[in-house]
N, C-alpha and C positions, 0 to 999 in steps of 0.2 A: 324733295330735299327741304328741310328746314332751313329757314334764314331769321339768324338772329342781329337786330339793331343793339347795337352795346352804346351806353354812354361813355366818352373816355374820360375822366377825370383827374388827370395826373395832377394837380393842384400845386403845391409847395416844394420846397428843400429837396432832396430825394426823392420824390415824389416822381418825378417826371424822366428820374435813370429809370425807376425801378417799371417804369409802367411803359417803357421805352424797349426797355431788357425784353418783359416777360409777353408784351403783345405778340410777336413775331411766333412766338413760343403756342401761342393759343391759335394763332390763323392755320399753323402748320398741323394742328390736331384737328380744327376743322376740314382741311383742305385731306387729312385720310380719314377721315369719318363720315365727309359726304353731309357736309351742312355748311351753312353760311353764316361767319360773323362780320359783319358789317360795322365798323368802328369811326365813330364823332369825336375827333376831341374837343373837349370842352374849357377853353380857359380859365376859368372859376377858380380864382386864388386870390392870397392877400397882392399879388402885384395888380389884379381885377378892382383889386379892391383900392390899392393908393390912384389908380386913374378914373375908376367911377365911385367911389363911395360907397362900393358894396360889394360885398363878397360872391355875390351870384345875381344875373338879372329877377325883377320884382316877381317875371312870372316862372321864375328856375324849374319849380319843383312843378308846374304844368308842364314847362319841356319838358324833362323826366319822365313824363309819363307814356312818352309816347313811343317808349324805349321798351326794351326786354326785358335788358339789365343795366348797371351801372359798377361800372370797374374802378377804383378812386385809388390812386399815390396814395398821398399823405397833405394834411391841413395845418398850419400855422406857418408864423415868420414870427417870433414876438420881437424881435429888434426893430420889424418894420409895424407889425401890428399887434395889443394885445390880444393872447390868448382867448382873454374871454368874447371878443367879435368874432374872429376866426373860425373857432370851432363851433358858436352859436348860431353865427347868421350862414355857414356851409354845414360841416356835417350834421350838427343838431338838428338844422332848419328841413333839412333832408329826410332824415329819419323821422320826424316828426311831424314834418310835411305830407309825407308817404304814408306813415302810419306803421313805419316800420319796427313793430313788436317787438320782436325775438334779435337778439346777438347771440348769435353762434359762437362759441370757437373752441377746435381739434386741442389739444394738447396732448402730443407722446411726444419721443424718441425717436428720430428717421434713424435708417441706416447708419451706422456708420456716425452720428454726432455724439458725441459723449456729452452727457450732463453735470450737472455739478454737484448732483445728491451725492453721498455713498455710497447709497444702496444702487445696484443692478437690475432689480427685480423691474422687467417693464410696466409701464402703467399707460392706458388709456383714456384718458378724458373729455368729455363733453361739456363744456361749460355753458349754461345758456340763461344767460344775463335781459332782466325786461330793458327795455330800450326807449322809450319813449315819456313814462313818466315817472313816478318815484323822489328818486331827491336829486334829478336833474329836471323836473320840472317846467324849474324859472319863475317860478309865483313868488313875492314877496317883495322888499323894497329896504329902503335904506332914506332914515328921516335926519334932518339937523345935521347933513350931512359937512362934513371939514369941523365941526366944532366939537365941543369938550361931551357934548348931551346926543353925540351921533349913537345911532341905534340901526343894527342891519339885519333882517328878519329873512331868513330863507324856507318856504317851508315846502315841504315834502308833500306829495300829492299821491295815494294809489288809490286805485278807483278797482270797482267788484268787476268789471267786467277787464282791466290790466292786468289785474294780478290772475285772471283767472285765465285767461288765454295765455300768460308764459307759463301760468304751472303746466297746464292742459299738452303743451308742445313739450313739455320738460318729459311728462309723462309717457307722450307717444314715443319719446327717443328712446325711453330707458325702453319701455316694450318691445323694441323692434332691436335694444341691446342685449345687457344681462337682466334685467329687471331690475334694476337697484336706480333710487333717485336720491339725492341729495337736498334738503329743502335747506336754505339758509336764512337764517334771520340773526336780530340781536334781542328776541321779544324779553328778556332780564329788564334789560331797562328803556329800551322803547315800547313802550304800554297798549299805546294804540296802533300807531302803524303795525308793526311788526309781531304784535297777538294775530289783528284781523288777517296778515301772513298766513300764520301758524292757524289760523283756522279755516281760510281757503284750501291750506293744502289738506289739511283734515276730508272735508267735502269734495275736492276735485277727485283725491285717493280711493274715495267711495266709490267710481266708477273705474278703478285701475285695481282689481283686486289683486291683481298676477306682481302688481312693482310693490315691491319693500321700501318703506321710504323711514329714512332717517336724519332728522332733525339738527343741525347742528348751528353754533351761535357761531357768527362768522371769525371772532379770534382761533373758536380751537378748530375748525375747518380750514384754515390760515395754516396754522398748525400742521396739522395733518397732511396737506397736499405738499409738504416737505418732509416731515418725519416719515409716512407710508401715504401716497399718493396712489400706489398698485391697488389701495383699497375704498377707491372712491369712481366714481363710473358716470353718471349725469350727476350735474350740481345745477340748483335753477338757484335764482338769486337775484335781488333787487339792483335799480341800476347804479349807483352806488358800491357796494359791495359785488358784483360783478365783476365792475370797473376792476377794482381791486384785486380780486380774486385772479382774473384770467391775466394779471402782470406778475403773479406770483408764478401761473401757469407756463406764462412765456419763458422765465428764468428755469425751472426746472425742465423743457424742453430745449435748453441749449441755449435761451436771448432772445428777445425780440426781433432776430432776423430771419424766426420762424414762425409767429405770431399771425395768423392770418385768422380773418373773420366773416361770418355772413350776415348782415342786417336783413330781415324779410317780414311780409308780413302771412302770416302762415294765411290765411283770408286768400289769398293772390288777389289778382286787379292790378295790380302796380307791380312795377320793377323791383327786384330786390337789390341791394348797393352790397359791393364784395371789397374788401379790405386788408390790408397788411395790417398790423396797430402797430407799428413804430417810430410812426412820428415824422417828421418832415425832418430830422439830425441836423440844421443848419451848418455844423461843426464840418460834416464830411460831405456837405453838399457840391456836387461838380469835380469831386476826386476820384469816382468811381470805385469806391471802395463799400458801396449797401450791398446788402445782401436781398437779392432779388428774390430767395427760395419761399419767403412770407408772401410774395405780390404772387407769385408762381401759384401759392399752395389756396390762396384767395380765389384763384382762376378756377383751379380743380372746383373747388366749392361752388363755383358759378355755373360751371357746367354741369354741376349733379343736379341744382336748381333750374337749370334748363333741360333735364331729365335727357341729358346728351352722357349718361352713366360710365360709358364703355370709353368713353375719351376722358373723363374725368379720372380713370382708374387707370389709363393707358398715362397720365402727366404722374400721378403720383407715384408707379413705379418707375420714371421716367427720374423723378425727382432722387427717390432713393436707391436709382442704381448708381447715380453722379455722388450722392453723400458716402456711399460704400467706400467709394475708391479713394477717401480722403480729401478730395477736391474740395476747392471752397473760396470763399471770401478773405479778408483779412480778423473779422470777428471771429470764423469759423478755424481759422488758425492757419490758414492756406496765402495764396498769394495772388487771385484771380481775382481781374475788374467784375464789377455789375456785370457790366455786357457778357464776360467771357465764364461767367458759370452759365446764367441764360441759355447760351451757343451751346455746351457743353451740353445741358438738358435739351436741346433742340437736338443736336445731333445724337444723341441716345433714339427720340426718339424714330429718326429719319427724315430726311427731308424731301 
């Protein structure tokens, strides 16, 4: 029998309904598949952070390592800390730390959730965002700062061998889908970054004869995943425009309370970190009213990555027999706590 060590990182705001909710939900798919997950929580938040001055212990991301995976809520407080600590010295520091390349994330239509295109026609997407450097970096600085002559310099960093491991993963997904990859840039008017882009994926393409790869500048790819979205299949894209891209993706999949993602480094060696991307919502934190189906569908993803396949497939139609029947949160248009959609997919799947 397998036994899997998880980090728990429920972190912030909702954070810690939603990873409250959907844990119980993950033991009881271990416990019919005949594996073990073994779960740490880890306190690692901005409240870590107003009693020790840090968002995670100095040697965080060596603990980490010593884990499988890593399940995380959600990160920020910004009434108690700014955004820019938060997210930089925990999830950046993580991802970064780890080395973790690739963002993942699913975008369709579950059962039963209406979206808010138009159009009907279903669509499937793979979005998969570099993660690590780009133009979330952090290189640059800020001179003569408070005065009339302040000057704030950020500069973007992609290096030959980053851009060419998330094309390279972008590529294996689309071959193992329809063949079709989406390469995104803005190379019109970024010259350098985003040419040397546009010619990694030239080169990477050379050895993927089988995937069709088509080009697009990230407004009319913007564009597109809301006008016909049915017509787009893997998207690779800088971290930046990623960013971006898979919040357009969350919205035509019904909201960010289906938004779920995988941080990994396709290399293995290290844990990979699994994620909802909706934020820590200070607003509706402690009311029970998130939607758990993002931390849920993050887990599915954890367990394909722990190559436990047949449980990961057992949550997801676990997930979409519950959306069928109209059931839901209050975003979802229904009137179940966190906890009680959770339960709900617990109990589909048996206990």
């Amino acid at each position: 029998m397998n036994n899997y060590r998880i980090a728990l990182l429920p972190g912030d705001g909702i954070g810690t309904e939603v990873m409250e909710a959907a844990w119980p939900v993950l033991q009881t798919l271990a416990k019919q598949h005949n594996f073990g997950l073994e779960g740490a929580w880890l306190p690692w938040s901005c409240d870590h952070y107003q009693r020790h001055g840090c968002m995670m212990p100095a040697d965080g991301v060596e603990q980490l390592k010593a884990f499988d995976a890593i399940y995380l809520g959600a990160v920020g407080l910004p009434a108690q800390v700014p955004d820019h600590i938060s997210l930089r010295d925990l999830l950046l520091a993580i991802r970064q730390g780890l080395d973790l390349s690739v963002n993942a994330r699913p975008h369709r239509l579950l059962a039963g959730v209406p979206g808010p295109l138009r159009s009907t026609e279903p669509f499937d997407i793979l979005c998969i965002r570099e993660n690590t450097e780009g133009e979330y970096s952090g290189a640059g600085g800020r001179v003569h700062q408070g005065g009339d002559l302040e000057v704030a310099v950020e500069t973007s960093i992609f290096t030959r061998a980053g851009v060419e491991r998330v094309l390279r993963h972008g590529f294996e997904q689309a071959r193992k889908r329809s063949g079709r990859l989406a390469s995104v840039t803005k190379s019109n008017a970024q010259r350098h970054s985003m040419v040397f882009w546009d010619e990694m994926t030239d080169r990477v393409a050379a050895d993927y004869p089988n995937v069709k790869v088509t080009r697009y500048h990230v407004d009319a790819i913007a564009a597109r995943m809301i006008t016909a979205p049915q017509t787009l299949d893997v998207i690779v894209a800088s971290n930046l425009f990623g960013d971006i891209l898979t919040d357009i993706g969350a919205a035509i999949q019904g909201g960010l309370g289906f938004a779920a993602s995988a941080n990994i480094n396709p290399a293995g060696g290290v844990p990979g970190m699994f994620e909802p991307v909706h934020g820590s919502a200070p607003d509706i934190m402690g009311k029970g009213l998130a939607n758990p189906l993002a931390t849920l569908w993050a887990g599915a993803l954890m367990l394909e990555h722990l190559r436990e396949n047949a449980a990961a497939a057992d949550l997801m139609t676990a997930i979409e027999t519950v959306t069928a029947t109209g059931a839901g949160t209050p975003d979802m248009g229904g009137s179940l706590s966190t906890g009680e959609l959770a339960e709900k997919v617990r109990t589909v799947l048996g206990n």
